[in-house]
Residue frames as qw, qx, qy, qz and C-alpha x, y, z in Angstrom:
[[0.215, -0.286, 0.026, 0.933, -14.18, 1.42, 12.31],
 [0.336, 0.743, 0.457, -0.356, -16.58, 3.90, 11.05],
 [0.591, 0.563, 0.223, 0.533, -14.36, 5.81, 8.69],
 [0.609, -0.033, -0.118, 0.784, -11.80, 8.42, 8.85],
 [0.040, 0.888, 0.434, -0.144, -12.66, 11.33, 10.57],
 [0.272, -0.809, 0.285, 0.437, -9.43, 13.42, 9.47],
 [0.755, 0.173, 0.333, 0.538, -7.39, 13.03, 6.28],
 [0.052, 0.950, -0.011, -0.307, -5.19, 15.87, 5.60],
 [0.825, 0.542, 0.009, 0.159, -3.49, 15.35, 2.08],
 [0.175, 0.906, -0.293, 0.249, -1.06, 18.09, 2.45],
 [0.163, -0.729, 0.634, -0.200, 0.85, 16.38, 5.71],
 [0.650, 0.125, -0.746, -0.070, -0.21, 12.78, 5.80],
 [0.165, -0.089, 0.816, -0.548, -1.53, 12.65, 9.18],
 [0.411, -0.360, -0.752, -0.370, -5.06, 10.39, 9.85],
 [0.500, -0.096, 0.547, -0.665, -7.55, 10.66, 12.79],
 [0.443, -0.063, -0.860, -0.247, -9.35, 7.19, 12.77],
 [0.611, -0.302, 0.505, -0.529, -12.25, 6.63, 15.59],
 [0.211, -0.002, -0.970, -0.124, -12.05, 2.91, 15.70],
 [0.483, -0.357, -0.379, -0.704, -15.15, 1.39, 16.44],
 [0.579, -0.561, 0.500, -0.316, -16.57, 0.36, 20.36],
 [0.961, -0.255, 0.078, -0.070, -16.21, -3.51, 19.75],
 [0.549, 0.555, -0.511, 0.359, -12.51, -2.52, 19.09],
 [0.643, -0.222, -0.448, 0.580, -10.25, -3.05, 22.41],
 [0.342, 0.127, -0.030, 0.931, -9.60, 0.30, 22.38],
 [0.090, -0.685, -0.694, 0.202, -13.29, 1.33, 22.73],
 [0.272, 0.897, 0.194, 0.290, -13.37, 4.86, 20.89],
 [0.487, -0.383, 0.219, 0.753, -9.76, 6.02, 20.91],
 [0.443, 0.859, -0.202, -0.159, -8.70, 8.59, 18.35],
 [0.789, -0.116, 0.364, 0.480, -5.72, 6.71, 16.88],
 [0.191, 0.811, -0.443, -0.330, -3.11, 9.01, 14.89],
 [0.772, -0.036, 0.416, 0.480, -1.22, 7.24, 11.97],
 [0.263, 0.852, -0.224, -0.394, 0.72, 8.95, 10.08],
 [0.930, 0.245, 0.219, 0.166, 2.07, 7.66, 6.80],
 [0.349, -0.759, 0.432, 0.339, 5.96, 8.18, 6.02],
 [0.835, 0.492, -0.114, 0.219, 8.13, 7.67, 3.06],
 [0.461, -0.729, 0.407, 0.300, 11.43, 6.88, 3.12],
 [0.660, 0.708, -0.231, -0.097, 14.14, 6.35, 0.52],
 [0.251, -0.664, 0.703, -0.037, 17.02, 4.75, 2.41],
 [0.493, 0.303, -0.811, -0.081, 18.22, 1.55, 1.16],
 [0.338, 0.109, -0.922, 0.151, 18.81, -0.27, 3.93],
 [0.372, 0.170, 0.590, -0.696, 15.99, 0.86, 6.36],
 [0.694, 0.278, -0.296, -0.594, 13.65, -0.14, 2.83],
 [0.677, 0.180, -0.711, -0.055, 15.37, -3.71, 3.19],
 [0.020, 0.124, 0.843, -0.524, 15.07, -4.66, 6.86],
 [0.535, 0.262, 0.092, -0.798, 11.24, -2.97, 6.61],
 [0.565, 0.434, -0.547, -0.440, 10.88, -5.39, 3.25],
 [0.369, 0.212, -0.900, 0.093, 12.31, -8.37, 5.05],
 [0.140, -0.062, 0.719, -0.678, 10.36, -8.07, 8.03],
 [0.649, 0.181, 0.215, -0.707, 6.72, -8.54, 6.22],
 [0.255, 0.287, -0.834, -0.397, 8.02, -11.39, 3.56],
 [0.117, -0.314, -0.927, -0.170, 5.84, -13.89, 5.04],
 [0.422, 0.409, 0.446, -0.676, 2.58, -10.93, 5.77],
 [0.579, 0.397, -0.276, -0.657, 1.87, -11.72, 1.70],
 [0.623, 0.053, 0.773, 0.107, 0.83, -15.24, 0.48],
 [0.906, -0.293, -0.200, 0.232, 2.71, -16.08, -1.05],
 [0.658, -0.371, -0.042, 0.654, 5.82, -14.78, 0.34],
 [0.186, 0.863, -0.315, -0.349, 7.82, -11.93, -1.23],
 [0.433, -0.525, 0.701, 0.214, 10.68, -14.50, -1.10],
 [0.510, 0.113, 0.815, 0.249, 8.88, -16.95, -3.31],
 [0.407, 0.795, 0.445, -0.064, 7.70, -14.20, -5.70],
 [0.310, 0.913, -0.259, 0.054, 10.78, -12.45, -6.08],
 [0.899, 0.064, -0.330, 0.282, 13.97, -14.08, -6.79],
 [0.531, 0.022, -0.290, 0.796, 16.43, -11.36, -4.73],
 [0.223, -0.866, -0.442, 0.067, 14.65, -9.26, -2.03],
 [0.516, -0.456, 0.140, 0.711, 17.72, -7.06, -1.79],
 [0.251, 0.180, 0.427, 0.850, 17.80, -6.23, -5.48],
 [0.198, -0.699, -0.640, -0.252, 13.94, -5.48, -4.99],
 [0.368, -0.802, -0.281, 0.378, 14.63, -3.14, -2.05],
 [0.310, -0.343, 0.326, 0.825, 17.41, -1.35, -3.95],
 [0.053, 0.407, 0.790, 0.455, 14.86, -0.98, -6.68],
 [0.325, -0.852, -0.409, 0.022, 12.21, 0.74, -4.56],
 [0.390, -0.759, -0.047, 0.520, 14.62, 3.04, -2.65],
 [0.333, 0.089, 0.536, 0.770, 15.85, 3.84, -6.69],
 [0.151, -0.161, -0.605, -0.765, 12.50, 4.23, -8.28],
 [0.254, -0.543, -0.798, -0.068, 9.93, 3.86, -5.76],
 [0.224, -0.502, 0.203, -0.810, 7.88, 5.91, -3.56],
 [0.422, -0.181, -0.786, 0.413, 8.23, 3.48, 0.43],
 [0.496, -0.596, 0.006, -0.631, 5.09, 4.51, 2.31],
 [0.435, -0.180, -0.844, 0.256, 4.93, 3.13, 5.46],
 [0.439, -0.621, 0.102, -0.641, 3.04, 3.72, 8.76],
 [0.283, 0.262, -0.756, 0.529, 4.58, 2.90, 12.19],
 [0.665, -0.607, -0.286, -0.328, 2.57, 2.10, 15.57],
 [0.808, -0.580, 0.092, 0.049, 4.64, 2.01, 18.71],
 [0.071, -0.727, 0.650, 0.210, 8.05, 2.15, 16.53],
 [0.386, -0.118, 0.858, 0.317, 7.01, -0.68, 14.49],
 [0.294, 0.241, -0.514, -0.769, 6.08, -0.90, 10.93],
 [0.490, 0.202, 0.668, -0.522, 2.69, -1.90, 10.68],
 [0.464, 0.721, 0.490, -0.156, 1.78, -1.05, 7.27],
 [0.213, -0.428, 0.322, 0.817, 3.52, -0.62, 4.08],
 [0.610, 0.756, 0.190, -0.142, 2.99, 0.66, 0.29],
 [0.359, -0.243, 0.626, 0.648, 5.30, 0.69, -2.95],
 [0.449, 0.792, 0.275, -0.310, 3.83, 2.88, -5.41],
 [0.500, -0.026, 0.414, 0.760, 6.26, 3.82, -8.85],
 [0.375, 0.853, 0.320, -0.173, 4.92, 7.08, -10.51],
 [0.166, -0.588, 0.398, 0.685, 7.88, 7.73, -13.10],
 [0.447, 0.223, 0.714, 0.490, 6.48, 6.73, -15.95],
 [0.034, -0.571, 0.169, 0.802, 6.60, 10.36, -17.44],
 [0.140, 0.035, -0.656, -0.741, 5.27, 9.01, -21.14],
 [0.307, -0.297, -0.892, -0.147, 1.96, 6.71, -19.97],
 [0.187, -0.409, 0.278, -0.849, 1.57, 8.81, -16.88],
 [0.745, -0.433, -0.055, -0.505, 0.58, 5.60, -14.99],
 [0.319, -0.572, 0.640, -0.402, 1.33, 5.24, -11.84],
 [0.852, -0.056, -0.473, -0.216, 2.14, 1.38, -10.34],
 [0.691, -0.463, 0.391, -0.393, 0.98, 0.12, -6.92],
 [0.556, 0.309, -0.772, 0.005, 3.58, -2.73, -6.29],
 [0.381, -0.003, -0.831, 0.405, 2.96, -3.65, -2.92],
 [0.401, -0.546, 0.184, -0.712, 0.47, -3.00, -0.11],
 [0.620, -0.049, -0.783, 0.012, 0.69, -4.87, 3.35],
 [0.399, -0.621, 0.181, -0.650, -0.38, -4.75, 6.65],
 [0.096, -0.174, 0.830, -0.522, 0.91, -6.30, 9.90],
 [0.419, -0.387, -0.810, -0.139, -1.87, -9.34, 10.86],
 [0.202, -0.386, -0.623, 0.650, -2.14, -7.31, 14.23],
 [0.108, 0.329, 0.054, -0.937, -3.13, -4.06, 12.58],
 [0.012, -0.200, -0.791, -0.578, -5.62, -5.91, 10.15],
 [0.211, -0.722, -0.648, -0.122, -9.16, -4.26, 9.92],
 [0.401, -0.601, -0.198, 0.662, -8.03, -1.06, 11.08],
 [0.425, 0.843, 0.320, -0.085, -8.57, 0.32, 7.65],
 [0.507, -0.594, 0.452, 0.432, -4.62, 0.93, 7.15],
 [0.571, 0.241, 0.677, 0.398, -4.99, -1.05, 3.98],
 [0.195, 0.717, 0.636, 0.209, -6.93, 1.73, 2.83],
 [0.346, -0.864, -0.015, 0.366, -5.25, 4.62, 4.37],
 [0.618, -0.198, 0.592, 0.478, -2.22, 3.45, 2.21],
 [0.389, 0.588, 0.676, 0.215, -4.56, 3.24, -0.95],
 [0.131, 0.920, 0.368, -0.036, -5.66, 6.62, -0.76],
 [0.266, -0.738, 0.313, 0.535, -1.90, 8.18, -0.34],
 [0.547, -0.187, 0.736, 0.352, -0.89, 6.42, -2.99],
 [0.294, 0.567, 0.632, 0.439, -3.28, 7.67, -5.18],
 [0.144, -0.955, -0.217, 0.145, -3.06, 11.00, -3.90],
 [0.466, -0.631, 0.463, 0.414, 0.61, 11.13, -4.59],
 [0.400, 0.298, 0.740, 0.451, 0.30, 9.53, -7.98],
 [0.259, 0.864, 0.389, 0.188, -2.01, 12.60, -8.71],
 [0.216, -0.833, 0.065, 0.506, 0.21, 15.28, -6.82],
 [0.405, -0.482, 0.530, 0.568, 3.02, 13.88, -9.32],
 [0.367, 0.564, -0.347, -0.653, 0.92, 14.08, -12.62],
 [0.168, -0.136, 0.949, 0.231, -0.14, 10.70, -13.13],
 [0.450, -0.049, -0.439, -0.776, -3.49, 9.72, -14.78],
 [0.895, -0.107, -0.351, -0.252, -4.11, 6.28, -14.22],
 [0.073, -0.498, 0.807, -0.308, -2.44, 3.83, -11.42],
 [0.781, 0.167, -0.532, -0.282, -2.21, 0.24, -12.58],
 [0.457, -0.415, 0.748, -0.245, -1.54, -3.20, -10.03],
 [0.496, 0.312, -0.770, -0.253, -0.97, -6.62, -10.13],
 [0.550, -0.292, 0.558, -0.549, -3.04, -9.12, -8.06],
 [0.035, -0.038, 0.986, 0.156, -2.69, -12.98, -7.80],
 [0.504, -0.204, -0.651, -0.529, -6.23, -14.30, -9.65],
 [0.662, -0.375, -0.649, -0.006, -7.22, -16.17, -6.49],
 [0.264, -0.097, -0.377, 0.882, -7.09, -13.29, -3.95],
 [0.026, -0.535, -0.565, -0.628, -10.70, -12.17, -4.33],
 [0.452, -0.703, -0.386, 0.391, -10.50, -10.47, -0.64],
 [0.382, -0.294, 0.241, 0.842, -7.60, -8.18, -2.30],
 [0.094, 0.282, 0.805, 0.513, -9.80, -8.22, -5.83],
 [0.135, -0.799, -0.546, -0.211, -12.63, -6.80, -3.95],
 [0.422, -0.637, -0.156, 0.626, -10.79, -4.45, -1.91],
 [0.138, -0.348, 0.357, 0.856, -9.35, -2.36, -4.95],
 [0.054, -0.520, -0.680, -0.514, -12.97, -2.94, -6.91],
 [0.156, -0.875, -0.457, 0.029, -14.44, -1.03, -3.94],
 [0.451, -0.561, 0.080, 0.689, -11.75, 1.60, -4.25],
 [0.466, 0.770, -0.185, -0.395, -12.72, 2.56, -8.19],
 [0.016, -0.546, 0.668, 0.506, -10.13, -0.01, -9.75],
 [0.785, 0.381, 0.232, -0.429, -11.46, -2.28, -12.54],
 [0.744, -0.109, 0.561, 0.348, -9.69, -5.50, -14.06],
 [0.498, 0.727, -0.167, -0.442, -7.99, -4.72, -17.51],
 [0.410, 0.680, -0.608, 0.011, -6.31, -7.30, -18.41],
 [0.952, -0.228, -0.105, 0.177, -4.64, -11.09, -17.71],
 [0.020, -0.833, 0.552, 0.040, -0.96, -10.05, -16.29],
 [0.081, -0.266, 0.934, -0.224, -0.09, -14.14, -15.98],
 [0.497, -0.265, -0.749, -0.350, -1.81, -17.28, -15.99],
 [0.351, -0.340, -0.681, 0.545, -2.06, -16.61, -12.00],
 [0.015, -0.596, -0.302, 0.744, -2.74, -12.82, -11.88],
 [0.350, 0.645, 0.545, 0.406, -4.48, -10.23, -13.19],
 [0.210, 0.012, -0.076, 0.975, -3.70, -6.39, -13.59],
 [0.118, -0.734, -0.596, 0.304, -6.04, -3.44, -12.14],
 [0.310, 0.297, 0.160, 0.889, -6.73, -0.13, -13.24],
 [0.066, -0.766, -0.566, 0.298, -8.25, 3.30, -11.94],
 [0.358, 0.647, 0.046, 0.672, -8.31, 6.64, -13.63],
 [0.452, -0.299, -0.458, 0.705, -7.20, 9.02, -11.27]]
């Protein structure tokens, strides 16, 4: 892909020209990103990607349920659909009303939809939203040995502050 010839904050729709050596051979692809707040559509959605992160969710969180009830509590559930399937989610938290910084729990993307720049679509709501709602800063956690992720959110402005764990380490960006 070349880069996004559309991004309109206000509704959350994308124009993407992918690039020719895609299949697709210069489509305009629409994605639009969606939030939702239902439980249970947050916990099928949740279940369905457990093994797109390594590792799991499962083996990183002891009760995916409680986790989904969580989010659909306190989160803001991006997602973005292709064909009526979720392709591509985000889990962003931006209540923290004293610190004013926002925190990116999750981003994933469907192996099919990888390289499509989704990852990054996501990214940018998420920090657009985190500003709409008066955050400053918007902090993440990323396992130490992930240096594909590591660079992804260095080439996005964020910038290591910090051991979170003897495994991971926490990201920051001012907004």
């Amino acid at each position: 892909m070349r880069g996004f010839k559309k991004y309109c904050v206000n509704t959350g729709h994308y124009k993407v020209e992918l690039d020719k050596m895609t299949k697709l051979n210069k489509e305009i692809v629409n994605f639009q990103v969606e939030t939702i707040n239902d439980y249970e559509s947050i916990k099928i959605i949740i279940n369905d990607f457990n093994e797109v992160f390594t590792p799991a969710l499962s083996e990183r969180i002891d009760d995916l349920e409680a986790f989904a009830k969580k989010i659909s509590n306190n989160a803001n559930f991006l997602f973005v659909m292709e064909n009526n399937v979720c392709i591509g989610l985000a889990v962003v938290y931006t209540n923290d009303s004293k610190d004013k910084i926002a925190y990116l729990s999750l981003i994933g993307i469907k192996p099919v939809a990888q390289n499509m720049r989704l990852g990054t679509l996501l990214l940018h709501d998420c920090i657009h939203r985190s500003k709409r709602l008066g955050m400053e800063k918007i902090k993440l956690e990323v396992i130490s040995l992930n240096h594909k992720a590591i660079d992804f959110y260095k080439r996005h402005g964020f910038e290591v502050c910090g051991d979170a764990s003897s495994a991971s380490i926490y990201m920051i960006k001012e907004l």
